[in-house]
N, C-alpha and C positions, 0 to 999 in steps of 0.2 A: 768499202774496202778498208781492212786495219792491219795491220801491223803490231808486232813484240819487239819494240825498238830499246838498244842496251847501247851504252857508252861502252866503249873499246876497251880503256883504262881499266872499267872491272870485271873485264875478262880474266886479268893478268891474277887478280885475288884469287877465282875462282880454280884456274891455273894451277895454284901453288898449293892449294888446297888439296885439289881433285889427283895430283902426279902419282898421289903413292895409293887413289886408289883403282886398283888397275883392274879392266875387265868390265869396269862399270859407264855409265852415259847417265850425264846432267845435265839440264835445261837449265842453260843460264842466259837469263834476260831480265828483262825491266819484270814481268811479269803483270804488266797493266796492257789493256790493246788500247793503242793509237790509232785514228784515223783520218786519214790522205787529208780531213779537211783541218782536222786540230794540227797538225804535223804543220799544215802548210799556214794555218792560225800564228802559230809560236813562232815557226821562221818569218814571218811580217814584222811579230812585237820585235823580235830580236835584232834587226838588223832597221828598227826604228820605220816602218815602209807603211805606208795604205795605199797600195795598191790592191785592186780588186783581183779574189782569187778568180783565175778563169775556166770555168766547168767545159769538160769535152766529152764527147762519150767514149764511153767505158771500153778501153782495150782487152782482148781474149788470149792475152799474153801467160796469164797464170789464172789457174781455173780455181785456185786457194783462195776465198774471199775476206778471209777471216783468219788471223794466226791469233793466238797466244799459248804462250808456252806455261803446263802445268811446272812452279819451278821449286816446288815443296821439299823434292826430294833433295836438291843442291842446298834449301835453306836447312833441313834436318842434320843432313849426314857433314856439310863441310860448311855450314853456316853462313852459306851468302845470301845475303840482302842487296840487294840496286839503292845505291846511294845517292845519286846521278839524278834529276830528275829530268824533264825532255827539256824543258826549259833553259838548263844550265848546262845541257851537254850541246845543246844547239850554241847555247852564247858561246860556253868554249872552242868549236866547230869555225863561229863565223870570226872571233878572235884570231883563231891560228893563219886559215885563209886569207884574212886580212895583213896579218903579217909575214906570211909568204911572200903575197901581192907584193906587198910596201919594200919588199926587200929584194924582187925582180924586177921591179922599175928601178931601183937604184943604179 
């Protein structure tokens, strides 16, 4: 199973970009597929862990086994690129959570 995972943040680019032009629909994402076991790869390095990932079988929640999103026409017409890579929007991710955390125990 994969995944077109995008950082929030460069939503907002595309956003600003796309507002004026109207009537149209872009695909804005990473534009690479991720998968359940690299996603869950990166969040281990990121939060420093080796712990074993634990395999279960496979849920019939969503019958989509595979996304990515063709994102050509957002890179042509309004020039987005994913700048974000999974790596660094997870660290950003486990940063922020972490200082929520740090700041509700307070």
């Amino acid at each position: 199973m994969t995944r077109n995972l995008k950082m929030i943040v460069e939503y907002n680019g595309a956003n600003y970009h796309g507002w004026q032009r109207q009537n149209e629909v872009f695909n804005v994402a990473s534009g690479h597929e991720t998968s359940l076991k690299e996603l869950a790869d990166s969040l281990l390095t990121v939060i420093g862990s080796e712990l074993p990932i634990e395999y279960a079988p496979e849920r019939k929640v969503n019958p989509v086994s595979r996304r990515l999103a063709d994102i050509s026409k957002a890179q042509q017409l309004l020039g987005f690129t994913a700048h974000i890579s999974l790596e660094e929007g997870l660290r950003r991710l486990v940063d922020w959570w972490r200082n929520e955390k740090m700041g509700a125990e307070k």
